[in-house]
N, C-alpha and C positions, 0 to 999 in steps of 0.2 A: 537676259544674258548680259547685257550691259553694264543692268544692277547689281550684277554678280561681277562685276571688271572692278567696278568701283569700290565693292566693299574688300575685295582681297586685295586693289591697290592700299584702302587705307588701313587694314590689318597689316600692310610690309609698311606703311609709313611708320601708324606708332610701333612698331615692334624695332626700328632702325633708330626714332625717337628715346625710344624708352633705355634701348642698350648705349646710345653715345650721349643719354642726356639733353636731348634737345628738343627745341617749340615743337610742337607736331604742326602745326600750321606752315612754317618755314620747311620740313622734312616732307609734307605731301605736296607743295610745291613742286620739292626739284624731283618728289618721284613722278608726277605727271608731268613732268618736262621729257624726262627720262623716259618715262613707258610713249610718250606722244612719239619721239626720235623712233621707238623702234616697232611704232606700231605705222609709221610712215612706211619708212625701208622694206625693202621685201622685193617677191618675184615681180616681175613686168604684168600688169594686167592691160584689162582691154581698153581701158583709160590713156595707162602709161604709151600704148601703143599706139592711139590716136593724136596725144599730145606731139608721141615724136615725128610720126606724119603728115602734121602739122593739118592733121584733121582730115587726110585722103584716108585713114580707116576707115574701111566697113563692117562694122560686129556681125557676128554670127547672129541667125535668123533667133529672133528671141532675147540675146543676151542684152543683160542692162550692163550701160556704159559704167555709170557707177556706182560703187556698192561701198557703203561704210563699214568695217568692220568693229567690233564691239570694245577692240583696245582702244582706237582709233574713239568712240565717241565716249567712252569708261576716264581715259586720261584726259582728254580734254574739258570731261563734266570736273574733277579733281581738282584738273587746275584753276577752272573758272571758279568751283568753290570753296578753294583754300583761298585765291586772292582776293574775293568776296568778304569772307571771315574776319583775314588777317586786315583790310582796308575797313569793314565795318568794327569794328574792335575799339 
């Protein structure tokens, strides 16, 4: 699933690249900036709800604390290697 985040972040890079003429390395950048922002934001999970409790949460019998979602690991693998890329170059 992840691998699948990442190849249709970078199918919106060059495709945003390609229409305003620009590096695709710089353009996958700022979309894994961008997709990281809103693959943060979102409802309250059982995470958010322990932080603000400053840790008196008790999850539910079972539940894992936390859970990475695939935007969430898809934009950050992007970003780590467009700046990889564009530094080894």
């Amino acid at each position: 699933m992840t691998m699948l985040v990442v190849v249709a972040l970078c199918i919106i890079s060059f495709i945003i690249a390609f229409f305003f003429d620009l590096t695709w390395i710089n353009v996958a950048f700022f979309v894994g900036a961008i997709s990281l922002l809103f693959s943060t934001s979102g409802t309250a999970t059982e995470a958010h709800l322990a932080m603000k409790t400053l840790g008196n949460y008790v999850p539910k019998n079972g539940a894992k604390l936390v859970e990475l979602s695939p935007l969430l690991v898809g934009s950050l693998s992007l970003l780590v290697i467009s700046f990889l890329i564009a530094v080894l170059k």
